[in-house]
Residue frames as a rotation matrix with the C-alpha (Angstrom) as fourth column:
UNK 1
-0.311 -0.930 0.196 -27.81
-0.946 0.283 -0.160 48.69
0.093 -0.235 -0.967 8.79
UNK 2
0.681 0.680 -0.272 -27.89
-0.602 0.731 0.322 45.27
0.417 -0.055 0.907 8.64
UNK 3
0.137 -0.530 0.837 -26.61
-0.725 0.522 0.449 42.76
-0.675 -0.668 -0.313 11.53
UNK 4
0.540 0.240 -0.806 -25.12
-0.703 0.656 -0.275 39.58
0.463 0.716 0.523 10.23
UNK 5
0.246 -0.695 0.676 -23.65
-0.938 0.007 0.347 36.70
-0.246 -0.719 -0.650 12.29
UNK 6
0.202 0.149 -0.968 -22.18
-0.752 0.657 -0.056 33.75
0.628 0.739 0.245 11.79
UNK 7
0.005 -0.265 0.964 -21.47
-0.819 0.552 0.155 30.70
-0.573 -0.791 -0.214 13.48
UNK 8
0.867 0.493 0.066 -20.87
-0.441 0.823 -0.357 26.90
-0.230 0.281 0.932 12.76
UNK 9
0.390 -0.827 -0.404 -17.51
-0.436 0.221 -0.873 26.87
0.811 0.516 -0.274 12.38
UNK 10
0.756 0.155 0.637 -14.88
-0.634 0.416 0.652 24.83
-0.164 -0.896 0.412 14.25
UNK 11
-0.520 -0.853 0.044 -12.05
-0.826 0.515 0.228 22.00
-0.217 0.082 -0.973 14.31
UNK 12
0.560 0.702 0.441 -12.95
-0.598 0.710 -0.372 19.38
-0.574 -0.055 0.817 12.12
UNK 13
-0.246 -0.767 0.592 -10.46
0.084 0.592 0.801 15.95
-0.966 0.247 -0.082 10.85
UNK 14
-0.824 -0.310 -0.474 -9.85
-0.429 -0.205 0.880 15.79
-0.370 0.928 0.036 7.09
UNK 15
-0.932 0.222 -0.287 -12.87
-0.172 0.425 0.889 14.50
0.319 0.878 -0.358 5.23
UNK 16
-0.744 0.361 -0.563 -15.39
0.563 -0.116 -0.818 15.80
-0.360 -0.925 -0.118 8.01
UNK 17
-0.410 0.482 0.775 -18.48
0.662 -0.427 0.616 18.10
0.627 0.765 -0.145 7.07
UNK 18
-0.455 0.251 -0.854 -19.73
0.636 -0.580 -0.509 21.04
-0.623 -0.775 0.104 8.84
UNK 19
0.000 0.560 0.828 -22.54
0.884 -0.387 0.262 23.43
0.467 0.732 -0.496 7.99
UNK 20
-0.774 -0.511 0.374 -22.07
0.571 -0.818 0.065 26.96
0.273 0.264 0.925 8.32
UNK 21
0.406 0.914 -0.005 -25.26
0.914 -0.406 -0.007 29.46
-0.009 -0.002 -1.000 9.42
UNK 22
-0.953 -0.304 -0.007 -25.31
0.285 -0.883 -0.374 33.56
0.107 -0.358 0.928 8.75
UNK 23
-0.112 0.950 -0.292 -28.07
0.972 0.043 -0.233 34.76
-0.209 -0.309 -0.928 10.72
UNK 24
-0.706 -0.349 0.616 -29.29
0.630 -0.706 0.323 38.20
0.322 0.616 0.719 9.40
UNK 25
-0.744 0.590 -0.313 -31.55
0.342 -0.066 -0.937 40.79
-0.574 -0.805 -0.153 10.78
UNK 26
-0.622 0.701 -0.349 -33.65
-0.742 -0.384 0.550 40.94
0.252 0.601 0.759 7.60
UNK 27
-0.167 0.739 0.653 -37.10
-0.426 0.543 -0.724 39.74
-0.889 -0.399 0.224 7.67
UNK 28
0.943 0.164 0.288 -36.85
0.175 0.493 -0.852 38.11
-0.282 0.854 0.437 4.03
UNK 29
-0.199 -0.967 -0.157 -33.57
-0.124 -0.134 0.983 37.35
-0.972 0.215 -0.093 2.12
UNK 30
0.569 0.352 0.743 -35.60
0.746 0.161 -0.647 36.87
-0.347 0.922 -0.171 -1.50
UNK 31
0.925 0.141 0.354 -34.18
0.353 -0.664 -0.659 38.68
0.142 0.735 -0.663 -4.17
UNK 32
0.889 -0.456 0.046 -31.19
-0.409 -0.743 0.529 39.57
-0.207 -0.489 -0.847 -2.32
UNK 33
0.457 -0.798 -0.392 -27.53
0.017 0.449 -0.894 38.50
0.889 0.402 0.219 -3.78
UNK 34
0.498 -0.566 0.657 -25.31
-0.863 -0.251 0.438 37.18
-0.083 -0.785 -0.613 -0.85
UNK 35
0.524 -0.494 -0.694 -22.32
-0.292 0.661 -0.691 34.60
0.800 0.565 0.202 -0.33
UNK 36
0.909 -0.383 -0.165 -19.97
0.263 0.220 0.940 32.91
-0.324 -0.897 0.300 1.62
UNK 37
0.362 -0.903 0.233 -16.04
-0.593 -0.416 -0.690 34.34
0.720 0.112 -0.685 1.46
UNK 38
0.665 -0.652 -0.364 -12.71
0.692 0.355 0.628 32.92
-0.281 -0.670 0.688 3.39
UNK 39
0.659 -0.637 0.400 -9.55
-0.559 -0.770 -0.307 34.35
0.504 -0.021 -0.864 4.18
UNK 40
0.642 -0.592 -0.487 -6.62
0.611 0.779 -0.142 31.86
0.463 -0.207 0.862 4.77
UNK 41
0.312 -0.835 -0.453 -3.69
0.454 -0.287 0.843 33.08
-0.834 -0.469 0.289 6.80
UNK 42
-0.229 -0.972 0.049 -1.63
0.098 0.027 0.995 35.01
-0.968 0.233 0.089 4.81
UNK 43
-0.645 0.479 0.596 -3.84
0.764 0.442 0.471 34.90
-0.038 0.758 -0.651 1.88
UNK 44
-0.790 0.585 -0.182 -6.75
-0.613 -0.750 0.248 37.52
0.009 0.307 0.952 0.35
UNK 45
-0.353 0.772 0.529 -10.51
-0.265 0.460 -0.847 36.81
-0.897 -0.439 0.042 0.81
UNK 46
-0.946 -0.023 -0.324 -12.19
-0.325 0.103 0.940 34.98
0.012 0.994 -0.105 -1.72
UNK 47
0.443 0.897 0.005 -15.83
-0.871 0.429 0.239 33.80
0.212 -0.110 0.971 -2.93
UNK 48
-0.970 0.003 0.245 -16.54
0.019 0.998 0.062 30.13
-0.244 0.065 -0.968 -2.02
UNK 49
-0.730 0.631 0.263 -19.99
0.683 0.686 0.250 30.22
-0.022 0.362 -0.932 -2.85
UNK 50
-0.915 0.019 -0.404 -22.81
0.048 -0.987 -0.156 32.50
-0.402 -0.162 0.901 -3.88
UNK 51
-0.202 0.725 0.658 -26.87
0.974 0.222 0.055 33.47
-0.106 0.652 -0.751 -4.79
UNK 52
-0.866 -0.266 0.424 -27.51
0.492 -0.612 0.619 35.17
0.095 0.744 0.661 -7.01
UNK 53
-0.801 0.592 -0.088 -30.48
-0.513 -0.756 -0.407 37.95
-0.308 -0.281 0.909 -6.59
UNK 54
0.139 0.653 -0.745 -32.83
-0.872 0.438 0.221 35.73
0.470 0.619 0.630 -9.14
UNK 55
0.678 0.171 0.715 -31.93
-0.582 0.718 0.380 32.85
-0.448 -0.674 0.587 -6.58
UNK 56
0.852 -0.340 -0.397 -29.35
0.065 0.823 -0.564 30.87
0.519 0.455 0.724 -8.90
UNK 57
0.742 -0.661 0.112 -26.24
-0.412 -0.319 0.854 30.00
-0.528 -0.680 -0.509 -7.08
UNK 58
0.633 -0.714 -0.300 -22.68
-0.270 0.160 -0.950 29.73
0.726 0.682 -0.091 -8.05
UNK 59
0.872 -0.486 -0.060 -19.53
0.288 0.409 0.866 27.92
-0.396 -0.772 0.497 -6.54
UNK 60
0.372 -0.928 -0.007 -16.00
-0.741 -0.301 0.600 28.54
-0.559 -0.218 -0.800 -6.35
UNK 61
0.277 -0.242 -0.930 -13.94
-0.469 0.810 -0.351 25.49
0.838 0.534 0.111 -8.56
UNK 62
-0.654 -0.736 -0.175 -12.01
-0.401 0.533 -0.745 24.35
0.641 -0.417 -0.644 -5.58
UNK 63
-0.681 0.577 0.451 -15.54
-0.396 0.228 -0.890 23.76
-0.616 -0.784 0.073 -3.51
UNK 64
0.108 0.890 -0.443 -17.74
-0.984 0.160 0.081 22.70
0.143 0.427 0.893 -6.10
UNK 65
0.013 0.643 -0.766 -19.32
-0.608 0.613 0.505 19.69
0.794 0.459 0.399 -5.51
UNK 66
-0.652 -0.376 -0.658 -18.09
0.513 0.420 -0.748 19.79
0.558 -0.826 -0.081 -1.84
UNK 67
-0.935 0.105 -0.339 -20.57
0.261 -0.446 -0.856 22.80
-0.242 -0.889 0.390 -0.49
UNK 68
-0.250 0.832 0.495 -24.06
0.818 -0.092 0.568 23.96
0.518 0.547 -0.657 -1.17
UNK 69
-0.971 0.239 -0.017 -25.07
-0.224 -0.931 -0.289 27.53
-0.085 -0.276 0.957 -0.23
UNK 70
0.064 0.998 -0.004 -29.38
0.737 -0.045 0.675 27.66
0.673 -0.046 -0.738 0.54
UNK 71
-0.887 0.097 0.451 -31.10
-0.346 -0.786 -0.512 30.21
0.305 -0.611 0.731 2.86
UNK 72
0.127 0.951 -0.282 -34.79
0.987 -0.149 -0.057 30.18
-0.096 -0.271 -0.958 4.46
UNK 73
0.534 0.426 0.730 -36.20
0.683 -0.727 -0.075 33.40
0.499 0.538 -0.679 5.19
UNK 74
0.904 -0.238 0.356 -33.65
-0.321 -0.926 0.197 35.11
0.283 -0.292 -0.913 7.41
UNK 75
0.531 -0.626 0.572 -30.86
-0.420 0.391 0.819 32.78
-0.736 -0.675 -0.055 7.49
UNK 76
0.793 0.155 -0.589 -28.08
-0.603 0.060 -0.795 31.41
-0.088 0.986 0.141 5.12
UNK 77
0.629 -0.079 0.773 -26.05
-0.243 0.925 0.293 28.11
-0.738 -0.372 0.562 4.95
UNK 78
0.154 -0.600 -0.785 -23.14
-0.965 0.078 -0.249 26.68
0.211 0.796 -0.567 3.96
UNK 79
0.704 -0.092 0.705 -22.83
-0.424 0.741 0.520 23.13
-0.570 -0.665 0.483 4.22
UNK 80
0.463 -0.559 -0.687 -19.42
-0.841 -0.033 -0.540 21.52
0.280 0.828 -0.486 3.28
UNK 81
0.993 0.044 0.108 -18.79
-0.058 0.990 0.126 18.16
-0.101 -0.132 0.986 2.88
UNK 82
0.641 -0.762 0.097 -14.78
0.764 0.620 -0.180 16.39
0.077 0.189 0.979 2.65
UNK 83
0.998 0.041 0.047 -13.13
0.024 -0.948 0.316 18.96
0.057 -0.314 -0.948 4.17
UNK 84
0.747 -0.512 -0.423 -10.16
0.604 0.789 0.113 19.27
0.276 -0.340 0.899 3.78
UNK 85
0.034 -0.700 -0.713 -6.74
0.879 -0.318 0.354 21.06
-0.475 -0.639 0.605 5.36
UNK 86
-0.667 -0.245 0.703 -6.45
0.692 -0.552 0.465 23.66
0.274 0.797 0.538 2.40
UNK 87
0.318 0.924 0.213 -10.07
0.662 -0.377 0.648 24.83
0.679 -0.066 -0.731 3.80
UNK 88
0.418 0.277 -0.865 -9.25
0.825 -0.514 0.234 26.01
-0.380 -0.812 -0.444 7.00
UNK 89
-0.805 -0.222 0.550 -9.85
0.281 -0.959 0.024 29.74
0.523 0.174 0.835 6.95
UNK 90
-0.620 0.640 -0.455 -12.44
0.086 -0.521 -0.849 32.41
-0.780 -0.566 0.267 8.55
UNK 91
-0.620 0.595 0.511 -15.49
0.717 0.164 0.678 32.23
0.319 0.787 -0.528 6.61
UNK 92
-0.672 0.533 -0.514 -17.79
-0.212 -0.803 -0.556 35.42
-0.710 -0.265 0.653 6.45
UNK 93
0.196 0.882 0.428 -21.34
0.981 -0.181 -0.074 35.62
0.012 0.434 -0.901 4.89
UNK 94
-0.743 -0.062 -0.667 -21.72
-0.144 -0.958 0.249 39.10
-0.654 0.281 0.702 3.09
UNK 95
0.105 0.873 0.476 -25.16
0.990 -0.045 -0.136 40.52
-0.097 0.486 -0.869 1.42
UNK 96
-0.826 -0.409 -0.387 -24.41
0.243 -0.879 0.411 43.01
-0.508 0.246 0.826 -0.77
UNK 97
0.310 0.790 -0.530 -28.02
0.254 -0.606 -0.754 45.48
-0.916 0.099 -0.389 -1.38
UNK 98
0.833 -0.196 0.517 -26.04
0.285 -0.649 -0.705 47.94
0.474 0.735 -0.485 -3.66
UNK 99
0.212 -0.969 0.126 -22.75
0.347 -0.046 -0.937 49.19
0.914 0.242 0.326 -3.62
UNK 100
-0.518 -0.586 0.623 -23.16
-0.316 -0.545 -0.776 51.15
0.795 -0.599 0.097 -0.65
UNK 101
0.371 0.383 0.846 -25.24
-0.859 0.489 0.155 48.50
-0.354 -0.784 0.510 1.34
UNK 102
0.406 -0.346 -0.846 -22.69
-0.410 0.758 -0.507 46.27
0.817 0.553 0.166 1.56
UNK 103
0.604 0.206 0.770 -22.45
-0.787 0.002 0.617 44.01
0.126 -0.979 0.163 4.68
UNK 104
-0.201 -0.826 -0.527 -19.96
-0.342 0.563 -0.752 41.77
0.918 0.029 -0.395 5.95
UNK 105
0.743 0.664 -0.078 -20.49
-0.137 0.265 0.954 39.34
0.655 -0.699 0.288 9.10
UNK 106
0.579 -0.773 0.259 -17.56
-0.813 -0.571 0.114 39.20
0.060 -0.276 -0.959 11.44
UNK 107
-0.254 -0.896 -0.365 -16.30
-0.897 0.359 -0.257 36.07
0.362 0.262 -0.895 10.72
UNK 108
0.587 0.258 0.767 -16.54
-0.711 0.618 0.337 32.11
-0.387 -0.743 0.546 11.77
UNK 109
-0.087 -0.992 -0.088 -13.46
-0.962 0.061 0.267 30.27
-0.259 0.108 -0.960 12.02
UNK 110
1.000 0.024 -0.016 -13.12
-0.029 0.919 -0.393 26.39
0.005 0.394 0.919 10.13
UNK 111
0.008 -0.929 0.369 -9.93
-0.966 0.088 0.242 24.84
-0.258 -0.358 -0.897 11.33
UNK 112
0.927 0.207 -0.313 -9.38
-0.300 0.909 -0.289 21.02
0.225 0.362 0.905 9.12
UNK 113
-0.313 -0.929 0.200 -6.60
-0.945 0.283 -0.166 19.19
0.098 -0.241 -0.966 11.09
UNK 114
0.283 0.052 -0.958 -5.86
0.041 0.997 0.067 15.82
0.958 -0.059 0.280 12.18
């Protein structure tokens, strides 16, 4: 079983930046494929950003060139720049092993208001 938590989220004004942290209880995250997801009100979760086992990462259109996904060795990061209202959703970090080690973190709200 792996733990995953998340934190960094929060109420931040339109064009604000806030970085994101899922803390995991693996001792190495090499090799491993894992991402960041939201879930808007009303709305179905989606990728915003992902790496890829071989380390290459991919973005979402509507975030590219606003967030950057990285990790260290037990910890993974979203940092997103010009935030804006459209963002706010719960954001979850998920590190998917293999189909049936698939892990989900419980969640860390991002609220863009004025």
């Amino acid at each position: 079983q792996v733990q995953l938590v998340e934190s960094g989220g929060g109420l931040v004004q339109p064009g604000g930046s806030l970085r994101l942290s899922c803390a995991t209880s693996l001792s190495t995250l090499t090799g491993i494929p894992m991402g960041w997801y939201r879930q808007a009100p009303g709305k179905e979760r989606e990728l915003v950003a992902r790496i890829r086992a071989g380390g290459f990462t991919a973005y979402a259109d509507v975030v590219k060139g606003r967030c950057t996904i990285s990790r260290d060795s037990n910890t993974m990061y979203l940092r997103m720049n010009n935030l804006q209202p459209e963002d706010t959703a719960v954001y979850f970090c998920n590190v998917r092993i293999s189909d049936e080690a698939d892990y989900w973190g419980q969640g860390t709200q991002v609220i863009v208001s004025s």
